[in-house]
N, C-alpha and C positions, 0 to 999 in steps of 0.2 A: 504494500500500500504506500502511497504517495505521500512524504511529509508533507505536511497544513503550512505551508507559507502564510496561510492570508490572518493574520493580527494586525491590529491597531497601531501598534508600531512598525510595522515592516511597510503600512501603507503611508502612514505621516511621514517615516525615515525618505521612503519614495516620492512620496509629492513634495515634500519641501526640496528637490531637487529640479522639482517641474516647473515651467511657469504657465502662465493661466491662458495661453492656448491647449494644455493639456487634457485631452479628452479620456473619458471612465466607461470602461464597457462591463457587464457584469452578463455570466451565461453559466448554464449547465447543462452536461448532456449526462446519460446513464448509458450503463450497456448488462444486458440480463445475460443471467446465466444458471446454470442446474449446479448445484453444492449438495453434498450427502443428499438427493433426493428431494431440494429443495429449491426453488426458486429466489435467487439472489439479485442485486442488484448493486455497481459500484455509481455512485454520483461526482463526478465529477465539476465542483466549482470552480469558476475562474473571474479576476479582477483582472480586465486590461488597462493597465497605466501606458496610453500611446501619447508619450510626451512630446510635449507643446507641437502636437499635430501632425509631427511627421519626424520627430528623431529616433524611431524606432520606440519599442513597445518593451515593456517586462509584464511578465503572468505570476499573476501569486494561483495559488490554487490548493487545493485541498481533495479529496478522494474518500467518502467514506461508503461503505459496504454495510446494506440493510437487506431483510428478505421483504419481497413483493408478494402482493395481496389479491393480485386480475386473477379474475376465476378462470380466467383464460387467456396465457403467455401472446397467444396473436392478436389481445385486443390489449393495448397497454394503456386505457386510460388513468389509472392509480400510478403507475410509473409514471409517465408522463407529468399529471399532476402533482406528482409529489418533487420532480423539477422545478416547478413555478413555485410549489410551497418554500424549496429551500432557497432560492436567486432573491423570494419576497422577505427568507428570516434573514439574506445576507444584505438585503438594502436595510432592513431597520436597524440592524448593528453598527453597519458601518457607513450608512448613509448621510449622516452628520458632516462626515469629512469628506465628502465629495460636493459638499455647496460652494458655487462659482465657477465649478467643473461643467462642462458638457457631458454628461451621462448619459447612456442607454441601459437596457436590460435588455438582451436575446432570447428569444426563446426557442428551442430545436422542437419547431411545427413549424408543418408543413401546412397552411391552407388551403391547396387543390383538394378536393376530395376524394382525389386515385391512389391517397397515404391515410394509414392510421392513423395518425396525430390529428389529422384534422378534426378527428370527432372531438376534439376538447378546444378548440383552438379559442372560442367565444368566453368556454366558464376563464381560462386560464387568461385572455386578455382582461376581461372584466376581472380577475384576482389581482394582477396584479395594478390594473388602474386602480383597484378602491386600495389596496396595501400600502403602494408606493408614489402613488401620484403622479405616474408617468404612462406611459404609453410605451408599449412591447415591441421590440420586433420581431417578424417571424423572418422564417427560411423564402425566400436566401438572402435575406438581408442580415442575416439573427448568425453572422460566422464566429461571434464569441462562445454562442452554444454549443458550435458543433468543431472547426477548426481549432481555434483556440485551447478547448478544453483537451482533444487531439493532442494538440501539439504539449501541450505540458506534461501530460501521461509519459508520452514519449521521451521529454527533458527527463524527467522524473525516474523513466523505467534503464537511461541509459546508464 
């Protein structure tokens, strides 16, 4: 499992290096799996600090490992949902220190209807507009949910 980069201090330590063109991306992706006979799930969160808009990017992130609850593995709405639940616990924690920033929030949905994520894509924007007060975005716009979170795994697993 992936050490928890994202604390309080590792993101102050970071932004007071940024200046206030620096924009804040926040995402999560999951990926299931079968454990002893059980349905698992890792989540994977990520803060992109892409300072002052173009010198390049640092990922804090974190990775924890929960069992999944869909009564059925090909419909992930509980997974899924439980993405938006933890990107909404990581803006109220650390949402404070992202004012004067340009933030977003990603979310890994898909809006076409020819993907599963789409059947939740309405409760989960509506979650997170009444949570955080912002507006989501989805695939393919929403690359902190899905690349990002990618890419830190990969920092993380080499």
């Amino acid at each position: 499992m992936a050490k928890n980069t994202i604390t309080r201090k590792s993101i102050v330590d970071h932004l007071g290096r940024c200046g206030p063109d620096t924009r804040i991306y926040l995402g999560c992706d999951s990926r299931r799996f079968r454990e002893k006979g059980k349905w698992m799930a890792d989540y994977t969160l990520v803060i992109v600090i892409h300072e002052d808009g173009c010198k390049g990017a640092k990922i804090l992130g974190h990775t924890v490992r929960e069992p999944i609850y869909d009564n059925s593995p090909d419909k992930p709405a509980f997974r899924l949902m439980n993405e938006v639940y933890k990107i909404a616990a990581l803006w109220l924690e650390f949402g404070d220190l992202f004012a004067g920033y340009q933030t977003e929030v990603h979310l890994d949905l898909n809006p076409n209807k020819r993907f599963k994520s789409s059947g939740v894509v309405s409760e989960a924007i509506g979650y997170i507009r009444g949570v955080c007060q912002i507006e989501a975005k989805l695939k393919p716009d929403a690359w902190a949910a899905s690349f990002a979170a990618d890419r830190y795994l990969s920092l993380r697993a080499a």
